[in-house]
C-alpha positions in Angstrom: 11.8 -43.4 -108.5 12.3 -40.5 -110.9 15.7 -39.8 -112.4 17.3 -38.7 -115.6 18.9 -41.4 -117.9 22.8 -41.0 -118.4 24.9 -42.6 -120.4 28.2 -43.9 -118.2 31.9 -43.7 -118.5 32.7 -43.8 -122.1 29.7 -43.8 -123.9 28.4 -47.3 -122.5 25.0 -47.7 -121.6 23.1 -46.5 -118.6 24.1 -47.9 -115.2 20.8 -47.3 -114.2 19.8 -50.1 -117.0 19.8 -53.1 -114.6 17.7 -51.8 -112.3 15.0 -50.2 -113.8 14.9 -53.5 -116.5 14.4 -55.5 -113.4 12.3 -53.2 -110.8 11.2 -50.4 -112.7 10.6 -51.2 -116.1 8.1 -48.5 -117.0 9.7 -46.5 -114.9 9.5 -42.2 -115.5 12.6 -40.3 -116.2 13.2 -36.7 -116.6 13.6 -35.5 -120.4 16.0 -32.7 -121.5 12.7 -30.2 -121.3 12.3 -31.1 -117.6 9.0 -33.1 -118.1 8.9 -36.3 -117.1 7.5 -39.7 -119.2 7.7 -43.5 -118.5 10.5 -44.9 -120.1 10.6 -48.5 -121.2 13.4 -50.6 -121.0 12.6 -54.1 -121.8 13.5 -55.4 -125.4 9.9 -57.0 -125.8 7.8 -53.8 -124.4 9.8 -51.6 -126.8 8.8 -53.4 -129.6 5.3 -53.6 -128.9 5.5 -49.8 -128.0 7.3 -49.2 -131.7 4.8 -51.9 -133.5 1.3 -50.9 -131.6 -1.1 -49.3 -133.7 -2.0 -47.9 -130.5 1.1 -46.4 -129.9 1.0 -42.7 -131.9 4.1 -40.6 -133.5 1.8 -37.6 -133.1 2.4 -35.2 -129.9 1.2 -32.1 -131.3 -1.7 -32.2 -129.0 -2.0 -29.3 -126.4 -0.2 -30.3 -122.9 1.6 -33.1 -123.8 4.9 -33.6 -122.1 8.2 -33.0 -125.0 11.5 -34.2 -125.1 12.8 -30.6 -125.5 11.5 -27.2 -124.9 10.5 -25.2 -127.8 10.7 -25.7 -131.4 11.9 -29.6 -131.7 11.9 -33.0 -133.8 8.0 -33.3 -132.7 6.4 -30.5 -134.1 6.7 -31.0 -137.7 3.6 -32.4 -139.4 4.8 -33.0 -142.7 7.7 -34.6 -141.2 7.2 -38.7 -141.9 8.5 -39.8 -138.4 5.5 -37.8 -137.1 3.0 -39.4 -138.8 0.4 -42.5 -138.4 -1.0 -44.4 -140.7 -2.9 -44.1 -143.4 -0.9 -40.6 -144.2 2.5 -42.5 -142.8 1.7 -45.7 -145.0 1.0 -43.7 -148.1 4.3 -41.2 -147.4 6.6 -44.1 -147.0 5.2 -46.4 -149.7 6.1 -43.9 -152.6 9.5 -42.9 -150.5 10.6 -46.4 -150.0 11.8 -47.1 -153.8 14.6 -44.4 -153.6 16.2 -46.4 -150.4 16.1 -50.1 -151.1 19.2 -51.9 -151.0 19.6 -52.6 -154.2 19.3 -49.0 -154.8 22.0 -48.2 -152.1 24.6 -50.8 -154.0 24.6 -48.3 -156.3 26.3 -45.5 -154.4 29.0 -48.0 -152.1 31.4 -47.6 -154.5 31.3 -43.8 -154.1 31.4 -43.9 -150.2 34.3 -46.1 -150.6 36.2 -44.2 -152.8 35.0 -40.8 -150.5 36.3 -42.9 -147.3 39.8 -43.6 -149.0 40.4 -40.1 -150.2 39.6 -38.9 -146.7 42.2 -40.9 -145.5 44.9 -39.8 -148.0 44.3 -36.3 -146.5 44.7 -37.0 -142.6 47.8 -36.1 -140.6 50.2 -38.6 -138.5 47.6 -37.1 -135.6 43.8 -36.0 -135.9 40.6 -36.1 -134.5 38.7 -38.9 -136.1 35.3 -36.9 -135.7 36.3 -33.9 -137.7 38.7 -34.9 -140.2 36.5 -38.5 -140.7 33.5 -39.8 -139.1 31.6 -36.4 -139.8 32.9 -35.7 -143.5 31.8 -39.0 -144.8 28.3 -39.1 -144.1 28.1 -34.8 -145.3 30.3 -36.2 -148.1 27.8 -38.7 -149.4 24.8 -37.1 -148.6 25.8 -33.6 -150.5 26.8 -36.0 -154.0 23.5 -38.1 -153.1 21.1 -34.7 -153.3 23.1 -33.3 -155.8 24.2 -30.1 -153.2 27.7 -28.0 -153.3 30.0 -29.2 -150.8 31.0 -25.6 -149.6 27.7 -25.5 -148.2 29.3 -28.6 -145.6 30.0 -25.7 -142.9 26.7 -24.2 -142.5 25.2 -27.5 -142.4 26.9 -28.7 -139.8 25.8 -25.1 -138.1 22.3 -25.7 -138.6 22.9 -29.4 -137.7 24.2 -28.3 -134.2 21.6 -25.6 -133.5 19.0 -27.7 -134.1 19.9 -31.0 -132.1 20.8 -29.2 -129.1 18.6 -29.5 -126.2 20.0 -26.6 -123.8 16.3 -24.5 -123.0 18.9 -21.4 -123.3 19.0 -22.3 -126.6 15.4 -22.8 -127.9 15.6 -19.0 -130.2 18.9 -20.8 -131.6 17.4 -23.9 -132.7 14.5 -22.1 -134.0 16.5 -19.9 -135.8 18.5 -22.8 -137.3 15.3 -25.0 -138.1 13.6 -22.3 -140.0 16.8 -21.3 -141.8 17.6 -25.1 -142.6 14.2 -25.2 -144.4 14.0 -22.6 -146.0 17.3 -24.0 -147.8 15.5 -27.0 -148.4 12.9 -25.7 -150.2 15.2 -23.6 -152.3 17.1 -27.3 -153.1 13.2 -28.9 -154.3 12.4 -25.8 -156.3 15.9 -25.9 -158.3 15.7 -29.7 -158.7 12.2 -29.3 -159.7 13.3 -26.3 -162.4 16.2 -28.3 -163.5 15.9 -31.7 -163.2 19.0 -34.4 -163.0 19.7 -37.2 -161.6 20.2 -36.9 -157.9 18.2 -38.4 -154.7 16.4 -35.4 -154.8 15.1 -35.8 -158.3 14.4 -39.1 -157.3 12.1 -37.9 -154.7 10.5 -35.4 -157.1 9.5 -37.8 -159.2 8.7 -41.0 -156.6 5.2 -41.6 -157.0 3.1 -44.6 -155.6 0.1 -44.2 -159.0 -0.9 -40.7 -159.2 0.0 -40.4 -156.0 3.2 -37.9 -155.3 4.8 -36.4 -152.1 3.4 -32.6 -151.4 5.7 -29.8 -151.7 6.2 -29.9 -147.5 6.4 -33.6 -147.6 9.7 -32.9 -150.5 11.0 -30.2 -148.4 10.6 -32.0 -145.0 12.3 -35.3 -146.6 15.4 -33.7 -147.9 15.9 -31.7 -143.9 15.7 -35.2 -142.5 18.3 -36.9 -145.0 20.8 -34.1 -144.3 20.3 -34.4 -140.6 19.4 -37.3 -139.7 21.3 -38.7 -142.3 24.4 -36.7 -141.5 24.9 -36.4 -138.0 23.6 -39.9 -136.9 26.0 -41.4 -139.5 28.6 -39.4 -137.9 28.1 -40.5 -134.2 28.1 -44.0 -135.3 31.2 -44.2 -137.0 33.2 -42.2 -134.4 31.4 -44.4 -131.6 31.9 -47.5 -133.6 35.8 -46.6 -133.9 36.0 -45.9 -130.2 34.5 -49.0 -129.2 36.9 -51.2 -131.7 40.1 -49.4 -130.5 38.7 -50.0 -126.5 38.6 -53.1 -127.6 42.2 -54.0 -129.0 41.6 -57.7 -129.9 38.2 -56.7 -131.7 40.3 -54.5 -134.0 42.8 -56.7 -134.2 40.8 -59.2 -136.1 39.3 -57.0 -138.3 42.0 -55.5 -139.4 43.4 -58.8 -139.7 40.2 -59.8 -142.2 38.7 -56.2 -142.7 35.5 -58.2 -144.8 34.5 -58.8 -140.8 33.0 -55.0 -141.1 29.7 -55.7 -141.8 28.9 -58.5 -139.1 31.1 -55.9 -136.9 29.1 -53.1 -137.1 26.2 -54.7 -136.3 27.5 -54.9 -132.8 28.4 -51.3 -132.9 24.8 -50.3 -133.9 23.6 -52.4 -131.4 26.3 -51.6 -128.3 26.4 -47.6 -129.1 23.1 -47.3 -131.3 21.8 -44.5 -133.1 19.6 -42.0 -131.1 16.7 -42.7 -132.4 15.3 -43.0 -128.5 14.2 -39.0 -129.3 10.9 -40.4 -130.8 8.4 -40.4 -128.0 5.0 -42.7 -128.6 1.2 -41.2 -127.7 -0.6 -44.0 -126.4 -3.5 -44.0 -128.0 -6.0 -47.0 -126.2 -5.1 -49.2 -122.9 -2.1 -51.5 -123.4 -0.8 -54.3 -121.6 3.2 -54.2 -122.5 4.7 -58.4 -122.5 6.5 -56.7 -118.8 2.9 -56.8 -117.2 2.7 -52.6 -117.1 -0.2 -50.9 -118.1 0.0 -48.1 -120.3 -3.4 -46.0 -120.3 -4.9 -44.4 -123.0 -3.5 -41.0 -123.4 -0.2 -41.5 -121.7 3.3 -40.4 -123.7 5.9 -42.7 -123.0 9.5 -43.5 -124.5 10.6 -46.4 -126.1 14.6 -46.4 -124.8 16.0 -48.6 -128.0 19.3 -48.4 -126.1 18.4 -50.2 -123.3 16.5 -52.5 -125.4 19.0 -53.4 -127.2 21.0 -54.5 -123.4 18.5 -56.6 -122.5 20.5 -59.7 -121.0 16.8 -61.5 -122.3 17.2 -60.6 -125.7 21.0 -60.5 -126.6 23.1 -63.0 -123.5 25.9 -61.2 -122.0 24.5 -57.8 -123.5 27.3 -55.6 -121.9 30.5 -57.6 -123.8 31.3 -56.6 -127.3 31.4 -59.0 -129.0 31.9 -58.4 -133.4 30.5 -62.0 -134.0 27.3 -61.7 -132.4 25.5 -61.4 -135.0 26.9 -63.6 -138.0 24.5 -65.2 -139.8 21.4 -63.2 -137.9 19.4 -62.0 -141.3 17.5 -59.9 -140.0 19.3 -58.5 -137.4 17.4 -58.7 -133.9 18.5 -55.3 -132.4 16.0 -52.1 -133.0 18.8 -49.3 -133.5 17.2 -48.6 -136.2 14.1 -49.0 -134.4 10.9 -51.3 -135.4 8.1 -51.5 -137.0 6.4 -49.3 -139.4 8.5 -46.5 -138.0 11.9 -48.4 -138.7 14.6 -46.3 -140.3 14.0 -45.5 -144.0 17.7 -44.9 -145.0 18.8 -48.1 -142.9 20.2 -49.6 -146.1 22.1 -46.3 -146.8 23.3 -46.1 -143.3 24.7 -49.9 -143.1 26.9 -49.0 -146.0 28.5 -46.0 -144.8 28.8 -47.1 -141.7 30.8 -50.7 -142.8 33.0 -48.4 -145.9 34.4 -46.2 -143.0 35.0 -48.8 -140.5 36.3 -51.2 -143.0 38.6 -48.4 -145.2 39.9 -47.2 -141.4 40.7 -51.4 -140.8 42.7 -52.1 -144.1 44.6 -48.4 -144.4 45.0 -47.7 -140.7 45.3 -51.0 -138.6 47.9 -49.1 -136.6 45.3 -46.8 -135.2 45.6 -46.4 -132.0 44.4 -43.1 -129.2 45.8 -40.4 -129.3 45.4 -39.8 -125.5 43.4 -41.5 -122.5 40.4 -42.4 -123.2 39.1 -40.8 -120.0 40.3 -37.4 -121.4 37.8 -37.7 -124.7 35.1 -34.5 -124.7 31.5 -36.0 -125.3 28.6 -33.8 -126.5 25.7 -33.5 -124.3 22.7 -33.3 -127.4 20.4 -35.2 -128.7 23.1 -37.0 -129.8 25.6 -38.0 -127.7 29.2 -39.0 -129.5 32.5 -37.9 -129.0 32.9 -34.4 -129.2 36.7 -34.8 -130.2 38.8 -38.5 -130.8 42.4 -37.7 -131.3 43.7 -40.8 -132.9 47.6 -41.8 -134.1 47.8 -43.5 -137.7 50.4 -46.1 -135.7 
């Protein structure tokens, strides 16, 4: 059976889940470009899919199916998430120093202090996405790579340009992606002239030896912080509000003991997850997945880390929210932030916005309530798929 995959009422998972995890689990589905791949759904076949060294970040190859038409994340070569080892083990090994946690304590007090001067600004009424979940993120990354924050608008134009997957839109997104970079570069080549101490600098001068990133490498790294880093952020923390204030004894609780935030949003990453299900994988020599389905050599296939992360065989009851699932789970078990040596770079970075805004909204706020039904709230239809609007009440 072939069939798109769409979220259900409210930004839960796929009702389609169920079945395909239990009759179909390699099952194809349609992609935003039209073409159709298999699409795993099992926990344990997505992270062999995301841990094979058979299983191949590059799709650049002539013919291959894409998950949108045109220009998209896929194409860039210099781009880390598109490369395989050695090239992706060397890229990330002098990269990883600038994104450890220890090196991300460093900038929480920052994101907290951001998060609570946010709040001092909002109205009795606003939209949680604009006024909130969208400024923090473009907030911290702007300080973090040392960029003027009246450049916030335009990047959340070329932000939107980029992620959409509409085919009538493919010039657009091209237009924004080569614009984006071409910013990028100019950010590398004054950081490079006048060196400081932002992320940037950071990067510039991140070697593993003699070893340093390549001028496309720089330029590539800083696009992906600002939108990766920025718009993912985003849809987590307004998804993450939405599912607490659904979920009135959850938020209850925490704002009853807002140091619940971090085991909290662990639940949130794992219920609403990031969309990091974007990143096809090239099979690259016969596998066997733990499901029994043969993947053949050659075949392109998505790793869904949504439905992964439903699995009733991984996480019991997988479709109740529940902010205690995970205490005292070090590491965590869920792939939002995917597996292997493809997992999320900026995971540590991510974490600690995500917990400062949930936890700042829980101590200031804990009369936050809709604004409206919840039926009513607009949802975007891109790659990444979060509440277009949330009007919220501060009580």
């Amino acid at each position: 059976m072939t069939a798109e995959i769409r979220p259900g009422p409210l930004g839960t998972p796929s009702p389609d889940y169920p079945r395909r995890r239990e009759h179909d689990p390699l099952g194809t589905a349609a992609m935003p470009s039209g073409d159709h791949v298999p699409v795993a759904v099992r926990y344990e076949d997505v992270r062999v899919l995301l841990a094979s060294p058979a299983s191949s970040r590059n799709l650049r190859l002539p013919g291959l199916p894409r998950f949108v038409a045109g220009l998209g994340i896929d194409d860039d070569p210099d781009a880390l998430v598109n490369q395989d080892p050695p090239e992706h083990t060397r890229y990330r090994r002098i990269m990883q120093g600038a994104f450890t946690p220890r090196q991300v304590e460093r900038w929480r007090p920052r994101i907290v202090e951001i998060a609570d001067q946010l709040i001092d600004e909002l109205d009795d009424e606003f939209d949680l996405v604009s006024a909130f979940a969208v400024q923090i993120p473009c907030r911290v990354i702007c300080e973090l790579l040392g960029v003027p924050t009246e450049r916030y608008e335009q990047f959340l134009a070329w932000t939107d340009m980029f992620l959409t997957t509409s085919t009538a839109d493919e010039m657009v997104r091209y237009r924004g992606y080569t614009d984006f970079m071409a910013y990028c570069a100019e950010l590398v080549a004054d950081h490079r002239a006048r060196p400081g101490h932002d992320l940037i600098d950071l990067l510039v001068a991140a070697r593993d030896e003699d070893d340093r990133l390549t001028e496309g490498e720089l330029v590539n790294t800083v696009f992906s912080l600002i939108t990766a880093g920025h718009e993912t952020t985003a849809s987590m923390i307004a998804k993450g509000v939405l599912r607490l204030l659904l979920h009135p004894k959850a938020w209850a609780e925490l704002t009853g003991n807002p140091e619940l935030a971090p085991t909290a949003i662990e639940e949130v990453l794992r219920y609403d997850g990031p969309p990091a299900s974007a990143f096809m994988r090239r099979i690259t020599d016969d596998l066997d997945l733990p499901s029994g389905c043969p993947v053949t050599k050659g075949t392109v296939v998505l790793p869904d880390l949504l439905a992964a992360n439903h699995d009733p065989q991984a996480f019991p009851d997988p479709g109740e929210f529940d902010i205690h699932r995970f205490a005292g789970h070090t590491p965590n078990p869920h792939v939002a932030f995917g597996y292997g040596p493809h997992r999320c770079l900026a995971a540590a970075l991510a974490r600690v916005e995500l917990t400062e805004a949930i936890r700042a909204l829980a101590t200031r706020l804990p009369g936050l309530r809709l604004a409206g039904p919840p039926e009513e709230i607009p949802w975007t239809n891109g790659l990444v798929h979060r509440p277009g609007r949330l009007l919220v009440r501060r009580a």
